[in-house]
N, C-alpha and C positions, 0 to 999 in steps of 0.2 A: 562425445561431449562437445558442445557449441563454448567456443568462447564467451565468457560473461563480458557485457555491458561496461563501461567503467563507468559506477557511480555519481562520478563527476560530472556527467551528461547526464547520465541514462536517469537518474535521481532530483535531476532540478533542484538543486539545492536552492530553494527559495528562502528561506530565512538562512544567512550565513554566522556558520556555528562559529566564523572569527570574534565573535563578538562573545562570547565564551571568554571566562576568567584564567586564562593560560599569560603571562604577563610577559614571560622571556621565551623566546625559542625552545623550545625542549628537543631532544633528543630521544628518539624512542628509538629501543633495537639498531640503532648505528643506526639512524635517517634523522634529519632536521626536519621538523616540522613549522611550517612558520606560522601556518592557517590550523588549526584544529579538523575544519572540513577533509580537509585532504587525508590526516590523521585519520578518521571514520572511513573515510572513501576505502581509502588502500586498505584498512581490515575487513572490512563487509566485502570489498573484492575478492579477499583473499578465504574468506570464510565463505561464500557462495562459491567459490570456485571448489573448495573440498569439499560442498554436499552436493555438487552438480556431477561430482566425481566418485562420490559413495565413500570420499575416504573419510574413517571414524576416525583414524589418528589427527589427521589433519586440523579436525573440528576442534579436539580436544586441547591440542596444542596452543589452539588460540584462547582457550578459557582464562580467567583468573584463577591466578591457584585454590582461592577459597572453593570456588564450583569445581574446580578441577577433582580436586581430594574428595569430594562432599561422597556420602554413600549415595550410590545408585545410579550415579552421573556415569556409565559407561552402558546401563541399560536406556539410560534418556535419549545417550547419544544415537546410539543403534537403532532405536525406535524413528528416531528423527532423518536418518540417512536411509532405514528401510522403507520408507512411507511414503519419499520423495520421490513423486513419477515424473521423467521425463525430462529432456536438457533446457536448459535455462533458454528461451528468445529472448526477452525482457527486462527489465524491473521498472516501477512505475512508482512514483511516487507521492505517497496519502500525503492529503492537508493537514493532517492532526497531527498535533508530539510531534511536530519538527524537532523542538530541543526541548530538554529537560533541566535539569538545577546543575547552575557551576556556580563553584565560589572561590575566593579568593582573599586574601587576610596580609596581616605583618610579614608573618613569619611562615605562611602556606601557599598553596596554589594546589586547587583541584577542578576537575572538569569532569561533570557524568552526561554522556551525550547520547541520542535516541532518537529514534527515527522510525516510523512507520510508514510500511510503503506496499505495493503488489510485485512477486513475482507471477511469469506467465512463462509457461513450461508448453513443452507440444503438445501434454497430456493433461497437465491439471492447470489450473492458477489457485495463486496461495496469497490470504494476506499474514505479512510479517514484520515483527518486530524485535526491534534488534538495539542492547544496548549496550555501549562501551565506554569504557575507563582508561583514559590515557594517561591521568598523575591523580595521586592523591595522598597529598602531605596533611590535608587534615584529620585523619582518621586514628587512631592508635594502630587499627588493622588495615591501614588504605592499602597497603600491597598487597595483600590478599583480594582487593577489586579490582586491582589494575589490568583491563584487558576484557575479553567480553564476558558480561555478566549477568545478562540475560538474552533468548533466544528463543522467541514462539515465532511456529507458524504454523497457519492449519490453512485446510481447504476452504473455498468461498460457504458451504453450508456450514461449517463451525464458525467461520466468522462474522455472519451475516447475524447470525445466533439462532436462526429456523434449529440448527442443532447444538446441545451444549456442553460447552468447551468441557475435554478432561480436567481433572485436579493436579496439578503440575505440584513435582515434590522440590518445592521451592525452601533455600535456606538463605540466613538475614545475612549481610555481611559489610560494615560499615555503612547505617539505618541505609541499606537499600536490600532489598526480594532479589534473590540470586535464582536463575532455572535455564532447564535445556528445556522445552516443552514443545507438545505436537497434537493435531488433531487432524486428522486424512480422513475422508469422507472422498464425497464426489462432488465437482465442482464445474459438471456438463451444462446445468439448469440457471448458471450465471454469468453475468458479462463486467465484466472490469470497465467503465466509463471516464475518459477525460472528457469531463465538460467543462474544465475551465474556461473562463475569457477573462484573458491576459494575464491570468494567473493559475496556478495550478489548484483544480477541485475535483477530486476524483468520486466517483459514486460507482454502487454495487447497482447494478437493475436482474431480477429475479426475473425468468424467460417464463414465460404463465401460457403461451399460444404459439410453439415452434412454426406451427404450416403460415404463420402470417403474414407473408411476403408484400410491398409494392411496388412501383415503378415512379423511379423519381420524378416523370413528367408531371405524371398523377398528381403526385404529392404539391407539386413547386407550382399547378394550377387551380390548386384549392384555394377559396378567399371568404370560406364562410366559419364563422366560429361557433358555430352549433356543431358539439362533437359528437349528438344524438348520429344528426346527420355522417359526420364524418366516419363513424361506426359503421355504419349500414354502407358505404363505398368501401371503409378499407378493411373491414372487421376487427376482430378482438384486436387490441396492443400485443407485437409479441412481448414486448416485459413492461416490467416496472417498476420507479424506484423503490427501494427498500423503504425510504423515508415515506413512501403511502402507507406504511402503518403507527406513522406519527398521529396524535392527537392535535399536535398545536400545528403543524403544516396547512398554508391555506391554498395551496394547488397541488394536488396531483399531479405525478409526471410518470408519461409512458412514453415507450421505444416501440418501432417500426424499423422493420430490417429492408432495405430495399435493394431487389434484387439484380441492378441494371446500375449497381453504384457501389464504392465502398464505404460509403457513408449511411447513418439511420437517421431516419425524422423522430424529432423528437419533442411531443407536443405537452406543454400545462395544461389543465382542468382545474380552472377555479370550486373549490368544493364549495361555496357559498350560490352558484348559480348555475355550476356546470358546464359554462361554457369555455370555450378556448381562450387561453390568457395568449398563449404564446403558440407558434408553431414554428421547428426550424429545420434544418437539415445540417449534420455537421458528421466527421470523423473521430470516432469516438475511440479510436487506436490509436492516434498520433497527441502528440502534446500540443497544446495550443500556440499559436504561431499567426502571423497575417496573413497566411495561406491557409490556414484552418481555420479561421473563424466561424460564429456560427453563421449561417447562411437564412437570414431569416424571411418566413414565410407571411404569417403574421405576428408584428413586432410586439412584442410586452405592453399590455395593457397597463 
């Protein structure tokens, strides 16, 4: 088992969940928490650390009581730590549902926090989401959410939605959908992309043409934006984005693996004429940085 990441990093907490209605220090489990983020860090730590490790007690331990007790949640669990291939490298963190609803009152304080993000395993990559409850004074049942209270992940084909997602036996528990839920598939055919610049934006790209290999020279002394042309030098895209089967998107984006780099070119096609909006080269494994920027070929039209 590899060491997990610690969240705190490996997660780019870009929106910081301090801003969450937590008003005095709380004390969780004998630890002060003073940031709420750190609160999430250290249980998503500590709950990827027991499905990296196969252990089902562990998992279960960290539940809210209400999912804890709930019928069936010990086959959810099992399902969810038998499905899981391979030691954690990673996690990576999606732009969407950074946070979710906290509130706070007279005489309450509560905070429901959530996060969506990638793990990348040596054998699969997963996207997952993951929510937790550190106080909740508002509810007549709020201890019964207190801790994690929900828990999907599945493989890049169930999340992409090419395959779809099982029906997770989800029960209600202070108005929030309480589950352990999973969907394992095979996840060879997709690539986990940081394409942010200077922010975090991750995208899925669908591998459509494995053999398509280029060389970065190649690449980095192209300067024509007819991708007609560009096609017939480099051939098919090996992938591309998921969002090319949007209606309202007005360029197409594909991936180019290049064989003499650890980086992919990675070109727009305006769908209104076809031609190259953009052309770039960047590392699409590391998080964006002034050292990773994109490397552009031909600049954004």
């Amino acid at each position: 088992m590899k060491k997990v990441i610690s969240l705190i990093s490996s997660l780019a907490l870009v929106v910081s969940l301090s801003s969450c209605a937590i008003k005095e220090t709380p004390i969780i489990n004998g630890v002060e928490y003073k940031y709420n983020d750190q609160f999430y860090a250290d249980t998503v730590d500590q709950l990827l650390t027991y499905i990296d490790d196969g252990d089902k007690d562990g998992v279960k331990s960290l539940l809210c009581n209400g999912l804890k007790n709930s019928d069936g949640i010990d086959a959810d669990i099992q399902a969810l730590i038998d499905g899981f291939e391979g030691d954690i490298i990673r996690t990576t963190e999606y732009e969407k549902d950074t946070v979710s609803a906290s509130s706070s009152g007279k005489n309450y304080t509560s905070a429901f926090l959530s996060r969506s993000f990638y793990i990348i395993t040596d054998k699969q990559k997963y996207g997952v989401y993951i929510a937790v409850c550190p106080i909740d004074e508002k509810h007549d049942d709020g201890e019964d959410l207190v801790g994690v209270y929900n828990i999907s992940i599945n493989t890049l084909d169930y999340e992409s939605g090419d395959i779809e997602c099982n029906t997770a036996n989800t029960i209600e528990i202070a108005d929030h959908n309480c589950c352990v839920a999973s969907g394992y598939g095979d996840s060879s055919s997709y690539l986990v992309a940081q394409t942010g610049n200077k922010y975090e934006v991750i995208d899925i790209y669908r591998i459509i043409n494995p053999q398509s290999i280029v060389k970065y020279d190649d690449i980095t002394a192209w300067n024509s934006r007819d991708f007609l042309s560009f096609k017939e030098k480099f051939g098919a895209p090996y992938a591309e984005s998921l969002d090319n089967d949007k209606e309202h998107v007005l360029a197409d984006v594909y991936m180019y693996e290049i064989s003499d780099s650890n980086k992919y070119a990675i070109v727009a096609v305006g769908r209104d004429d076809g031609s190259i909006n953009a052309l770039s080269v960047k590392d699409i494994d590391s998080r964006w940085s002034e050292d990773n920027k994109y490397e552009y070929i031909l600049e954004n039209e």
